[in-house]
Backbone as CSV, one residue per row, in Angstrom:
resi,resn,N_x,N_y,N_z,CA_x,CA_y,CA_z,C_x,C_y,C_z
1,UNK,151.243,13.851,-6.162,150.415,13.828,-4.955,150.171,15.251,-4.482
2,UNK,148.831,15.761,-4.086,148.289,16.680,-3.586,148.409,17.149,-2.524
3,UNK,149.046,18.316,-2.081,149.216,19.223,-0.565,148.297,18.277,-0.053
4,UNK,146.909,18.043,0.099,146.297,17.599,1.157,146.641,16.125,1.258
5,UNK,146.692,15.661,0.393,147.127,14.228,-0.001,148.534,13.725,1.018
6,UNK,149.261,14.658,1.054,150.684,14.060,1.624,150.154,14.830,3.332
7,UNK,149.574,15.868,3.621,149.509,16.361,4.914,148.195,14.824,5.639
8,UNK,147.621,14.196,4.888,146.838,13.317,5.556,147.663,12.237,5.699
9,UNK,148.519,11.852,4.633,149.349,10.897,4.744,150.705,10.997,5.792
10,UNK,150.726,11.942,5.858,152.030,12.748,7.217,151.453,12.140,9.058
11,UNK,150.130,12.517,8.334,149.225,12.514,10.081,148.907,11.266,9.958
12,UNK,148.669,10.602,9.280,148.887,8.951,9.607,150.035,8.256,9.745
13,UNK,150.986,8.765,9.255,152.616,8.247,9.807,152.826,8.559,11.267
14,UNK,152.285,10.035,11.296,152.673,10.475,12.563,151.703,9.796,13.582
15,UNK,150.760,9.698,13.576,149.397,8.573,14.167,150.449,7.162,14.701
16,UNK,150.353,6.470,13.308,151.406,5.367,14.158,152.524,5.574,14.550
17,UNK,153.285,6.504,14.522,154.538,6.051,15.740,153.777,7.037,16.815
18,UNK,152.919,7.519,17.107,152.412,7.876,18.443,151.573,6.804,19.229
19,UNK,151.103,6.244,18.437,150.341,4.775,18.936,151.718,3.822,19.051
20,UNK,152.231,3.719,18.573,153.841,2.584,18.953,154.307,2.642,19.804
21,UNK,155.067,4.329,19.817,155.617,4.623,21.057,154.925,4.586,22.281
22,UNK,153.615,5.168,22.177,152.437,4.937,23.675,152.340,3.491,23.908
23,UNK,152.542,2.587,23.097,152.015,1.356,23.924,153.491,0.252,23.908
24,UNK,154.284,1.078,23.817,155.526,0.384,24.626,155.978,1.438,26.050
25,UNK,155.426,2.875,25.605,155.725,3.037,27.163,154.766,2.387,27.923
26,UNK,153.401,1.916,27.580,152.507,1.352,28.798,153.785,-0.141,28.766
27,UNK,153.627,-0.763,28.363,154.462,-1.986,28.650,155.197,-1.907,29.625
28,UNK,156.386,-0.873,29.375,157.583,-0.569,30.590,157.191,-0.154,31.630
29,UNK,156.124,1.262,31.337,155.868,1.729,32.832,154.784,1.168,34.176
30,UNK,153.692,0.217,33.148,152.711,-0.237,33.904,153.312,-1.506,35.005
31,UNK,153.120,-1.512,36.084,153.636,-2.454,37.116,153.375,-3.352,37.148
32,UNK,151.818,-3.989,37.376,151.671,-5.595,37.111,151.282,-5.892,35.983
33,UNK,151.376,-7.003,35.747,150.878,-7.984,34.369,149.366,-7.133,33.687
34,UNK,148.694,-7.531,34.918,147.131,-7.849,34.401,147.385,-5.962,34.045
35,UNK,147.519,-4.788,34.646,147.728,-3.557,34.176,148.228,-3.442,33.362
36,UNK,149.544,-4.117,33.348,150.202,-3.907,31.762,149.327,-4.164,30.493
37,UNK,148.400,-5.084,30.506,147.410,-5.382,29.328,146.108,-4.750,29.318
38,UNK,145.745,-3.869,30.512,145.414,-3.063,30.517,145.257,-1.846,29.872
39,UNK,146.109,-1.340,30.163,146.929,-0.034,29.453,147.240,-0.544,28.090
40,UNK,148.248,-1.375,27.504,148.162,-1.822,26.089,146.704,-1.281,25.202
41,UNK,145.649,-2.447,25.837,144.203,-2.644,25.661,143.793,-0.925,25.045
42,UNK,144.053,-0.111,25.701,143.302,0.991,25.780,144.175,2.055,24.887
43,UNK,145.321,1.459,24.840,146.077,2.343,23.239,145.832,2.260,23.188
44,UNK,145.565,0.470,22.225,145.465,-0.074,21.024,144.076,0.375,20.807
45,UNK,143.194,0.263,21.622,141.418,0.392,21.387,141.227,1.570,20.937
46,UNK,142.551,2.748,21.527,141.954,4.326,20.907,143.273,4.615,19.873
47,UNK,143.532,3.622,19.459,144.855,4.226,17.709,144.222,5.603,17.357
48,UNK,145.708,6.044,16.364,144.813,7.026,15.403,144.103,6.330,14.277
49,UNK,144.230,4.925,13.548,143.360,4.297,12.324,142.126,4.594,13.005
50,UNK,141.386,5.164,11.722,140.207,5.639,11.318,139.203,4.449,11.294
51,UNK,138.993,3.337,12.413,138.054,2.271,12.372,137.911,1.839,13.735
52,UNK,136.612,1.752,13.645,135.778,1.681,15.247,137.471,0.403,16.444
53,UNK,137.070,0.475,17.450,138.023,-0.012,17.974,137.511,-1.872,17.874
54,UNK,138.869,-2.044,18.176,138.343,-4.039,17.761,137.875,-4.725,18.908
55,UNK,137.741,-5.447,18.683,136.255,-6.493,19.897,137.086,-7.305,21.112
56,UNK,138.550,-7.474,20.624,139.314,-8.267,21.851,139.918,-7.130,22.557
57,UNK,140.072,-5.822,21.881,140.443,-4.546,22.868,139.307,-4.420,23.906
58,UNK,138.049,-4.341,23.447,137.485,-3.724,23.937,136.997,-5.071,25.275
59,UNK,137.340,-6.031,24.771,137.106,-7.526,25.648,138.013,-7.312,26.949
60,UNK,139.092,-6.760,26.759,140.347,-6.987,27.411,140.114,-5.859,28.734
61,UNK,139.618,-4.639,28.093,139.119,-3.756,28.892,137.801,-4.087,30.025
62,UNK,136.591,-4.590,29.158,136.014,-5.068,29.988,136.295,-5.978,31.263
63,UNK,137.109,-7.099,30.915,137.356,-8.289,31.476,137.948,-7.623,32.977
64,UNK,139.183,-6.372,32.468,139.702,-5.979,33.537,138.832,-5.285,34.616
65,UNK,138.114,-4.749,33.916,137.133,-4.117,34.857,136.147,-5.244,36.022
66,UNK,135.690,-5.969,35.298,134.835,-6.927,35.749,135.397,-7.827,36.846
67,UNK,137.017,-8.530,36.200,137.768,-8.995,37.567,138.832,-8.209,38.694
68,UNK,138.481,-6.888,38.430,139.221,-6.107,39.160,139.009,-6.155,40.696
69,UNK,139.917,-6.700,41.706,140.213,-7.151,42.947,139.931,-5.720,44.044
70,UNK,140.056,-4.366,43.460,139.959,-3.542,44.175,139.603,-1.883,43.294
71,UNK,138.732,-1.105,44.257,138.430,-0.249,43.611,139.812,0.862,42.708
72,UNK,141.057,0.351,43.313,142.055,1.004,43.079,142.282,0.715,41.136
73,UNK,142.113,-0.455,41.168,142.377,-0.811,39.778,141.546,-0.842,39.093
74,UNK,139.713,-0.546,39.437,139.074,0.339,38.182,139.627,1.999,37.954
75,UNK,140.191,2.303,39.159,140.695,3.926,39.204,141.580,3.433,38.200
76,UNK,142.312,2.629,38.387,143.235,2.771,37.059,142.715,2.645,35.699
77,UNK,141.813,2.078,35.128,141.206,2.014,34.104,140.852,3.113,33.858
78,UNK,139.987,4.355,34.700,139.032,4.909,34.272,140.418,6.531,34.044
79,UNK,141.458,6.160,34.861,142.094,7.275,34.705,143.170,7.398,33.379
80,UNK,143.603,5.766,32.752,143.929,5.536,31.809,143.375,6.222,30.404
81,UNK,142.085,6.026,30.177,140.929,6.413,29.776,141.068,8.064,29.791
82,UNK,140.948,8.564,31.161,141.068,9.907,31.060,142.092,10.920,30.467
83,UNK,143.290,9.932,30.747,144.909,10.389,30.758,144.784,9.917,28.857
84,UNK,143.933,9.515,28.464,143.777,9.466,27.005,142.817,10.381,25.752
85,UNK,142.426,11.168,26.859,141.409,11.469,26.396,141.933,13.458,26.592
86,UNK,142.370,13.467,27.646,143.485,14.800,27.929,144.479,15.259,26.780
87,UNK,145.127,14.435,26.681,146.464,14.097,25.824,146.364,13.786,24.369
88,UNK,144.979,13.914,24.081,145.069,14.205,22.494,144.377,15.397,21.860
89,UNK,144.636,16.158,20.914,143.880,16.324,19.468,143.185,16.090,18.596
90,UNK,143.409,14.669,19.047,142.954,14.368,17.223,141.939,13.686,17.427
91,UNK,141.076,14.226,16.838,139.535,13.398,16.917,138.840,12.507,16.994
92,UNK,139.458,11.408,16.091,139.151,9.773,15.968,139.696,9.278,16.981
93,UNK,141.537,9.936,18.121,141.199,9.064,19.506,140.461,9.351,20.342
94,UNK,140.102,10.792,20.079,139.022,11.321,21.368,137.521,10.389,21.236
95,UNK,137.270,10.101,20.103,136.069,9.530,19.698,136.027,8.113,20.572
96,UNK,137.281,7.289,19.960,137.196,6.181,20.225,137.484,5.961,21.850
97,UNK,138.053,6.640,22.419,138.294,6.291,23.700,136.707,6.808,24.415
98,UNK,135.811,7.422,23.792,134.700,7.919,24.438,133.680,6.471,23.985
99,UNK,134.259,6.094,23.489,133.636,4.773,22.818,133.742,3.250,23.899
100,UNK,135.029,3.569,23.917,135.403,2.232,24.712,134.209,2.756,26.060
101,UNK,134.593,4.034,26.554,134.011,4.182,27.771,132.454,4.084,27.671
102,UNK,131.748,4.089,25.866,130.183,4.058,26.598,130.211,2.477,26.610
103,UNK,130.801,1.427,26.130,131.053,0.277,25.878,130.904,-0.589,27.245
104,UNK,132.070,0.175,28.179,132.228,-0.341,29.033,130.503,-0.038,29.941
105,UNK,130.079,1.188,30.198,129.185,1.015,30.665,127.980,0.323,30.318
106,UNK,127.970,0.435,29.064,126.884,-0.818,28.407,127.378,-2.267,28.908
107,UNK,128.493,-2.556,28.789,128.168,-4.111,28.159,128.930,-4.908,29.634
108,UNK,129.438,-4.098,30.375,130.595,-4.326,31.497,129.989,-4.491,32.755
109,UNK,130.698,-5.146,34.110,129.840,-4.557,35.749,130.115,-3.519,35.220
110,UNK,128.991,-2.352,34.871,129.222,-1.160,35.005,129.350,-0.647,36.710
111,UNK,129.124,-0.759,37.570,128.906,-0.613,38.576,129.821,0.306,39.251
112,UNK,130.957,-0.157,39.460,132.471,-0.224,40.431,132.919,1.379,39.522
113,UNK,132.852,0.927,37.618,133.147,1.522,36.847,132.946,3.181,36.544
114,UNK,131.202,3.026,36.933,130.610,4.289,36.885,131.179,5.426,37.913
115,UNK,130.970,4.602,38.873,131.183,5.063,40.450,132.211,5.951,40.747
116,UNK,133.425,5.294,39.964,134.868,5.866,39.732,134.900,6.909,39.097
117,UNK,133.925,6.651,37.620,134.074,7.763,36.654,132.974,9.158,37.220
118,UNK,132.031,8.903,38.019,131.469,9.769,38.615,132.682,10.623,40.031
119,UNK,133.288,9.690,40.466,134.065,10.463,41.894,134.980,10.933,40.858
120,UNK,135.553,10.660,39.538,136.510,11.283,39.174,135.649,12.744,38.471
121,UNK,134.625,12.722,38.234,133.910,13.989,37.830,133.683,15.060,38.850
122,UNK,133.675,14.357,39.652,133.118,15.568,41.066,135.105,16.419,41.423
123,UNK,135.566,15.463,41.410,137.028,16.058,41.651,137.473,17.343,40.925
124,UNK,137.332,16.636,39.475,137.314,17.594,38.032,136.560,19.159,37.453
125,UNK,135.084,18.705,37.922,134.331,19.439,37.693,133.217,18.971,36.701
126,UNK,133.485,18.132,35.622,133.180,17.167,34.748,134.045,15.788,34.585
127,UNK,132.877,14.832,34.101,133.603,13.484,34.051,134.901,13.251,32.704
128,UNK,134.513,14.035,31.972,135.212,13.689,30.685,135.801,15.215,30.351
129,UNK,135.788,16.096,30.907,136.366,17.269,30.572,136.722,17.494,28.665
130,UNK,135.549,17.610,27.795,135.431,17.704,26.365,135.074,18.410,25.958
131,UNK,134.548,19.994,26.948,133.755,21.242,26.450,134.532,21.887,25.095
132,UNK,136.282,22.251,25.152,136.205,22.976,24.241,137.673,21.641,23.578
133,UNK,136.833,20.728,23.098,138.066,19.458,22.656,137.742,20.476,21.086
134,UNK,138.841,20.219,20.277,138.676,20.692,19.195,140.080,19.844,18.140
135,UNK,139.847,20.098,16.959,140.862,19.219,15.686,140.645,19.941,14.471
136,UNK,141.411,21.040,14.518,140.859,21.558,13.717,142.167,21.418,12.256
137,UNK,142.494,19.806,12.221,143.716,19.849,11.178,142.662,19.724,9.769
138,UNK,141.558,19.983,9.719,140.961,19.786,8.257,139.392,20.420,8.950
139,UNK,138.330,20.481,7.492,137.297,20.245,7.432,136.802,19.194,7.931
140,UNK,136.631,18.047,7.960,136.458,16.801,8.357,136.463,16.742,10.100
141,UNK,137.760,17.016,10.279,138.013,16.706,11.686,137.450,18.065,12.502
142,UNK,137.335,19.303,12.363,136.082,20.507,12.527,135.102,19.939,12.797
143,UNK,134.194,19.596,11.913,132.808,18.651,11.838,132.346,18.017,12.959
144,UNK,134.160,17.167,12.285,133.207,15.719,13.792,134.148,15.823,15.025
145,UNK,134.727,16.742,15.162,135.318,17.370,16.739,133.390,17.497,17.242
146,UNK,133.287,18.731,16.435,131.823,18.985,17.310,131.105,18.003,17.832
147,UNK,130.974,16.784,16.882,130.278,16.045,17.302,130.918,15.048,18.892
148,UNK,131.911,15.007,18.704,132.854,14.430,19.344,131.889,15.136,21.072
149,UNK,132.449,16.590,21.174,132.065,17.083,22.337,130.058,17.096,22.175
150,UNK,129.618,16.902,21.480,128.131,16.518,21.534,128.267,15.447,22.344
151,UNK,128.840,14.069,22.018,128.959,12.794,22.516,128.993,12.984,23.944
152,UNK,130.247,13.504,24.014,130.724,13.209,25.402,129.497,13.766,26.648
153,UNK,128.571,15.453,26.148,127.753,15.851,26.976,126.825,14.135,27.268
154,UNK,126.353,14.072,25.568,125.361,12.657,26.280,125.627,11.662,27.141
155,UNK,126.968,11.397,27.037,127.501,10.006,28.718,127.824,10.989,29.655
156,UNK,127.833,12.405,29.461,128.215,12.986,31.060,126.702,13.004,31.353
157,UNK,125.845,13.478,30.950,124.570,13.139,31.058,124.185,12.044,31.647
158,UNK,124.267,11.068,31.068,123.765,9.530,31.592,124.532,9.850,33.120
159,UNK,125.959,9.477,33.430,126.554,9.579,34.241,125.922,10.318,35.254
160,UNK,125.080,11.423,35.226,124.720,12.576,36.278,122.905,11.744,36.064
161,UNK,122.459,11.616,35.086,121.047,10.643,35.205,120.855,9.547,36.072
162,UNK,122.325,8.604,36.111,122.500,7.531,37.019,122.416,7.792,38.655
163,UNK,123.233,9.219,38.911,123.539,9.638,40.002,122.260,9.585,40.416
164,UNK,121.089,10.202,39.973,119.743,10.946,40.534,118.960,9.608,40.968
165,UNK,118.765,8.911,39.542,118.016,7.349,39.972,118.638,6.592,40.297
166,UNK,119.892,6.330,40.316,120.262,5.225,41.264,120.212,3.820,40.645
167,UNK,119.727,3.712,39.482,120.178,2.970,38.548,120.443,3.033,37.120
168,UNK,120.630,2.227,36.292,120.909,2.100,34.365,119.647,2.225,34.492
169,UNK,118.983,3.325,33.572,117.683,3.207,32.275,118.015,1.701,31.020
170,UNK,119.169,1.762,30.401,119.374,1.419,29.643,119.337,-0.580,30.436
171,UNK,119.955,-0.308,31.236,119.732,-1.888,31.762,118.499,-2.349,32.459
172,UNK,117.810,-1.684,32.756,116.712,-2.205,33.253,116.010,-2.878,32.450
173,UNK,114.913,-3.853,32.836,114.065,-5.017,32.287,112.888,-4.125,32.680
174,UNK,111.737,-4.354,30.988,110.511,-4.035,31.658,109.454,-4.509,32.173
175,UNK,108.592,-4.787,32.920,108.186,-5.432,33.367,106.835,-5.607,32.926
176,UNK,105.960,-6.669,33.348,104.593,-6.748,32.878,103.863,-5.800,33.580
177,UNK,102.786,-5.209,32.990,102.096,-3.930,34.045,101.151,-4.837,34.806
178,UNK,101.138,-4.001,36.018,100.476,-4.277,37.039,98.765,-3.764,37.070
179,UNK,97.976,-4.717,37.389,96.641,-4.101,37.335,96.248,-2.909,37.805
180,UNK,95.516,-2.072,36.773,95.081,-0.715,37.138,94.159,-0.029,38.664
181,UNK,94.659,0.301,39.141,93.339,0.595,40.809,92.382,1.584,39.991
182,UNK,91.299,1.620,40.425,90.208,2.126,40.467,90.449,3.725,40.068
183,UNK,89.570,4.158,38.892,90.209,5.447,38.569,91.357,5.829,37.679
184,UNK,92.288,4.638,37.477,92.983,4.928,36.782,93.952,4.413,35.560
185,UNK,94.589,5.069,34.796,94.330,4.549,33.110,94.984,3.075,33.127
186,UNK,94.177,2.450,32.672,94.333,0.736,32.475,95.697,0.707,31.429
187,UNK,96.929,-0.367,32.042,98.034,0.148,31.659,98.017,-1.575,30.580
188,UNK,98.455,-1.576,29.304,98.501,-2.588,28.123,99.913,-2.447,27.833
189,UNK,100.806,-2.158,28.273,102.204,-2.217,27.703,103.273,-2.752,29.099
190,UNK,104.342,-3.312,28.528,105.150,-3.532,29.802,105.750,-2.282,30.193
191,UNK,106.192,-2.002,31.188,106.651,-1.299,31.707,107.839,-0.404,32.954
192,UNK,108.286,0.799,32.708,109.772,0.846,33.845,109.477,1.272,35.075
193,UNK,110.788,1.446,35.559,110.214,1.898,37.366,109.570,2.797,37.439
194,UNK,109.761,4.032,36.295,109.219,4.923,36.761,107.730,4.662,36.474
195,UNK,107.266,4.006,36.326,105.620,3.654,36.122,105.039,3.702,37.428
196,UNK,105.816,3.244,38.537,105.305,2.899,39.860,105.521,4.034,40.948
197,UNK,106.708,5.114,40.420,107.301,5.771,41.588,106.523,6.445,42.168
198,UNK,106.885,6.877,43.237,105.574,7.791,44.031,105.862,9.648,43.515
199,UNK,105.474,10.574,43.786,105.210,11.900,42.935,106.054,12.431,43.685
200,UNK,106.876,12.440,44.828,108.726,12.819,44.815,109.490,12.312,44.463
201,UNK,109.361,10.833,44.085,110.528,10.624,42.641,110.244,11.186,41.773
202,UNK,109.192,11.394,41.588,108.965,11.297,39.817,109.485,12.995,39.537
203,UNK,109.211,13.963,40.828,109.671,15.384,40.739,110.703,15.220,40.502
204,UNK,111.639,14.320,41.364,113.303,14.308,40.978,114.068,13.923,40.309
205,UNK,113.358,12.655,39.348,113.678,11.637,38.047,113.621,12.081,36.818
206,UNK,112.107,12.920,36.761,111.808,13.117,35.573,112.372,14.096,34.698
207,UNK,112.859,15.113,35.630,113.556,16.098,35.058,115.410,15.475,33.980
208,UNK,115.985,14.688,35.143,116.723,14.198,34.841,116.544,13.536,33.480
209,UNK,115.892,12.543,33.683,115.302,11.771,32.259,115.207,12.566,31.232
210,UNK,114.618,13.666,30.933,113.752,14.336,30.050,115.515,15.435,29.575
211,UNK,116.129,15.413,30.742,117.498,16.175,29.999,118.405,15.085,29.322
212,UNK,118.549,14.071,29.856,119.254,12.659,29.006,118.485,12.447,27.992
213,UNK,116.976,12.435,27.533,116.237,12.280,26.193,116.644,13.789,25.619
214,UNK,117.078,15.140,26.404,117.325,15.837,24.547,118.856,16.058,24.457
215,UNK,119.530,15.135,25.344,121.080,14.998,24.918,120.940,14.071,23.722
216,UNK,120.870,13.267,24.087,120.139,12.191,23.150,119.405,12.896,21.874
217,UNK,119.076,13.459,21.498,118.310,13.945,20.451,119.325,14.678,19.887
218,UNK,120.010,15.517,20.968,121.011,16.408,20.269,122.570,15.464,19.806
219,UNK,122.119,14.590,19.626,123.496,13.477,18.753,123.306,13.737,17.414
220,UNK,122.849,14.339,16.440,122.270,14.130,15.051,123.539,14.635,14.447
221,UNK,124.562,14.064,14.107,125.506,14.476,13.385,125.452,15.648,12.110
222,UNK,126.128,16.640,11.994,125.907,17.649,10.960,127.208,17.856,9.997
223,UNK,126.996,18.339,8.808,128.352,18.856,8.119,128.623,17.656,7.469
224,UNK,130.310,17.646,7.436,131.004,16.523,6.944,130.731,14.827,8.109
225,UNK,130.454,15.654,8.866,130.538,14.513,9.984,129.193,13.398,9.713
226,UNK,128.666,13.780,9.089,127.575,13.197,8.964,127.614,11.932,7.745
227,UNK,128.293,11.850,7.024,128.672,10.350,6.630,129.728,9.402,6.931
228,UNK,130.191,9.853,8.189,131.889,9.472,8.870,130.881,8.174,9.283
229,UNK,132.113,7.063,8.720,131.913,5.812,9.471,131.751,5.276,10.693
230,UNK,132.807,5.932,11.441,133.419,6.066,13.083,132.189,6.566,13.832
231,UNK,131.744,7.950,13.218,130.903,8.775,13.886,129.342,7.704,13.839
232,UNK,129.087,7.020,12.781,127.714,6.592,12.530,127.640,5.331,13.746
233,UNK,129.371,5.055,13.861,129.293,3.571,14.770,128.594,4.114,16.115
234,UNK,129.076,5.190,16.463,129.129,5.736,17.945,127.715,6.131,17.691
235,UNK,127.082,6.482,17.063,125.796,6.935,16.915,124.934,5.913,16.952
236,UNK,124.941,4.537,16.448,124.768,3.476,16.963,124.263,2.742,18.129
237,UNK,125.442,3.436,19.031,124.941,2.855,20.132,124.412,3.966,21.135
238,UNK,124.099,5.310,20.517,123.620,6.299,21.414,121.548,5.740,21.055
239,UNK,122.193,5.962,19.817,120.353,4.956,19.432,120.044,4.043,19.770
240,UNK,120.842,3.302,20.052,120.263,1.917,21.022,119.616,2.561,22.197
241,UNK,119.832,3.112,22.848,119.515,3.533,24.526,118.611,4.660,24.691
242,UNK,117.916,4.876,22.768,116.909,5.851,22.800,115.201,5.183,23.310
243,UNK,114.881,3.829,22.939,113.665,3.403,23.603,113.817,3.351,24.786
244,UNK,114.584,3.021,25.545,114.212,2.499,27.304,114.501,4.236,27.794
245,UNK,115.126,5.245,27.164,114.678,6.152,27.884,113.832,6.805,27.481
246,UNK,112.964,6.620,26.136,111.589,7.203,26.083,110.350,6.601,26.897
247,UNK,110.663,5.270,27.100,110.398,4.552,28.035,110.042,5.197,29.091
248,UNK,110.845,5.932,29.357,110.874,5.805,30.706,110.298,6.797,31.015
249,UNK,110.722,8.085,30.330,110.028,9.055,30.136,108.443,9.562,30.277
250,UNK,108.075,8.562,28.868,106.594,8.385,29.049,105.944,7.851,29.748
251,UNK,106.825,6.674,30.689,105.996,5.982,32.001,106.023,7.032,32.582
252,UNK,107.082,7.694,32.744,107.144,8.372,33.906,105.843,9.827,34.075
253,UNK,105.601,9.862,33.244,104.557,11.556,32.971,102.742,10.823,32.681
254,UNK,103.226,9.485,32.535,101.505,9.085,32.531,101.390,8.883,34.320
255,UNK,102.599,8.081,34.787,102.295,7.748,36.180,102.131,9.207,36.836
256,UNK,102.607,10.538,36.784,102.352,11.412,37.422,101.200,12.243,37.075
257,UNK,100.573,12.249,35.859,98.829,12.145,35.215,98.278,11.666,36.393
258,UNK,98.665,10.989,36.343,97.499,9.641,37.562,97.571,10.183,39.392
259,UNK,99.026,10.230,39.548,99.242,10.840,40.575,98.563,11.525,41.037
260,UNK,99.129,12.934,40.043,98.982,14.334,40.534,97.774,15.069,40.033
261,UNK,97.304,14.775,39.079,95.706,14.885,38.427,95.782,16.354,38.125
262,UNK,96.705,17.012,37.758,97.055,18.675,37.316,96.342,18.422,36.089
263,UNK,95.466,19.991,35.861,95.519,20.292,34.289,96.459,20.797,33.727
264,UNK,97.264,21.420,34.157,98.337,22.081,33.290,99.896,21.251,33.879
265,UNK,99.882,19.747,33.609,101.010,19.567,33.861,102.571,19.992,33.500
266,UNK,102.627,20.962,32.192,103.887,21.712,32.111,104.548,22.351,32.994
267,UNK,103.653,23.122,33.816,103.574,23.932,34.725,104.814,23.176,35.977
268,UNK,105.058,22.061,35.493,105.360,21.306,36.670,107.110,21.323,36.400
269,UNK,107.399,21.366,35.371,109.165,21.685,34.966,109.099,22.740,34.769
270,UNK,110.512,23.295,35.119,110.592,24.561,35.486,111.108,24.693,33.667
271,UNK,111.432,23.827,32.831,111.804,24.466,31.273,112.260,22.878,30.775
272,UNK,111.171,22.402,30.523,111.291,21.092,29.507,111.794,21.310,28.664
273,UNK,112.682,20.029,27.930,113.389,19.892,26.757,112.511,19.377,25.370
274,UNK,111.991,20.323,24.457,111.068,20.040,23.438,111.738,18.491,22.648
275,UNK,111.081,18.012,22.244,110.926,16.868,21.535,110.523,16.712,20.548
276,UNK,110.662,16.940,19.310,109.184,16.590,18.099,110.167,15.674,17.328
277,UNK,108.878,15.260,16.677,108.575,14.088,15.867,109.581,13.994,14.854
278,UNK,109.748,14.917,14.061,110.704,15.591,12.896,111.979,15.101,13.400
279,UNK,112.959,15.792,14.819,114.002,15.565,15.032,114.316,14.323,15.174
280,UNK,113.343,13.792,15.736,113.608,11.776,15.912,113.869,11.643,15.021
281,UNK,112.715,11.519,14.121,113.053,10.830,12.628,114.266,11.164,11.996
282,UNK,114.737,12.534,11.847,115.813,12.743,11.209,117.001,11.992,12.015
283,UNK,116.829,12.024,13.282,117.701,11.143,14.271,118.155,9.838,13.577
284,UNK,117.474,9.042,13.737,117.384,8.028,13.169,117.986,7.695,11.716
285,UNK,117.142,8.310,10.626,117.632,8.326,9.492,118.889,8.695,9.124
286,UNK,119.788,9.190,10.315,121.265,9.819,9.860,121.746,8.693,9.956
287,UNK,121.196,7.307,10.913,122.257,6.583,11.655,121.889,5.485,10.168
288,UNK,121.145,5.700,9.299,121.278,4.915,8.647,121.696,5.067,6.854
């Protein structure tokens, strides 16, 4: 067996008894029941094994969130989460616990959830504190560290996008368009809020939006990281949430066309985030 061979096989021994030992101290130290499975939940969901986290972890997490009796005990979730995300190295838990957390805001009341993870950002300075996360026990884990702290900018992003509009892009329903008034471009597609807003939202939205679409762009995995299983999952669901905010985007800059009737609407961001055609596509094509 090969130097690298036994040092990968070392860090997976050492992986599980750090995942063992962590989720018998949650057992002992967590106080009630429903916390105790809590905390379990959120080892087990961020192990060191190298495979997306499993569907009753990530159930268990939700559930807690959703029947949580007081804002105190999403604080506990979201600080669990944090206190997991502090406390490691190693890449695949940093990944996965950034996982559970876009999970939860996708699929969960995000609501109570966000709220928390936003007051815990303002405290901090950032929500997820991942600027200089790094793993540098191989080539491999180099790679997709980077990507790792790519990730995390895109949900601190969303997180600070939510703040501005005041709701999910990603959850919103679009709606049927509303007949065109007089003068202006006859609308054939369904469509988001920002289709309707008046031209001081749209000053204060759009910017936002247009920085969450090139976080979003800037997910394109590079290096070794770029055929990682783990990494393609999480990439996954950053691509899911790429139409409703182009969506939104483009409602949003035709409705202010109409508005504001500028010829030189660039003029109007103080330093837009370029977009082309090329990077999508390659976007895309990595995730597959």
């Amino acid at each position: 067996m090969g130097t690298a061979s036994m040092q990968k096989s070392w860090r997976k021994a050492c992986g599980a008894i750090k995942d063992s030992t962590t989720v018998s101290l949650a057992k002992v130290n967590s106080g009630r029941d429903h916390l105790k499975d809590l905390d379990v939940a959120v080892v087990k969901a961020t192990s060191h094994v190298e495979r997306p986290p499993k569907d009753r972890h990530l159930a268990t997490v939700a559930a807690e969130i959703v029947s949580a009796r007081s804002r105190t005990e999403v604080s506990h979730c979201v600080h669990a989460l944090a206190r997991r995300l502090s406390n490691t190295s190693n890449w695949v838990v940093a990944l996965k616990a950034l996982v559970v957390i876009h999970r939860a805001l996708r699929e969960g009341d995000g609501g109570a959830f966000r709220e928390e993870l936003l007051s815990h950002g303002r405290r901090r300075g950032h929500a997820l504190q991942m600027s200089s996360f790094k793993d540098d026990s191989g080539h491999l884990a180099w790679d997709c560290s980077a990507w790792v702290r790519t990730y995390a900018l895109f949900l601190e992003e969303r997180l600070e996008c939510f703040a501005v509009l005041r709701y999910d892009v990603e959850a919103e329903r679009l709606r049927a368009p509303a007949p065109a008034a007089e003068g202006q471009t006859p609308h054939t597609k369904a469509q988001g809020r920002t289709r309707g807003l008046g031209k001081d939202d749209l000053l204060e939205q759009l910017p936002a939006l247009q920085q969450l679409l090139f976080r979003l762009v800037g997910c394109q995995p590079e290096g070794a990281a770029f055929g990682n299983y783990l990494i393609q999952y999480a990439l996954a669901l950053v691509l899911k949430e790429s139409f409703k905010i182009y969506c939104a985007v483009n409602d949003g800059i035709i409705n202010l066309v109409d508005v504001v009737r500028l010829p030189a609407i660039s003029e109007i961001f103080s330093s837009p985030p370029s977009l082309s055609s090329d990077r999508m596509t390659a976007l895309r094509s990595s995730s597959t």
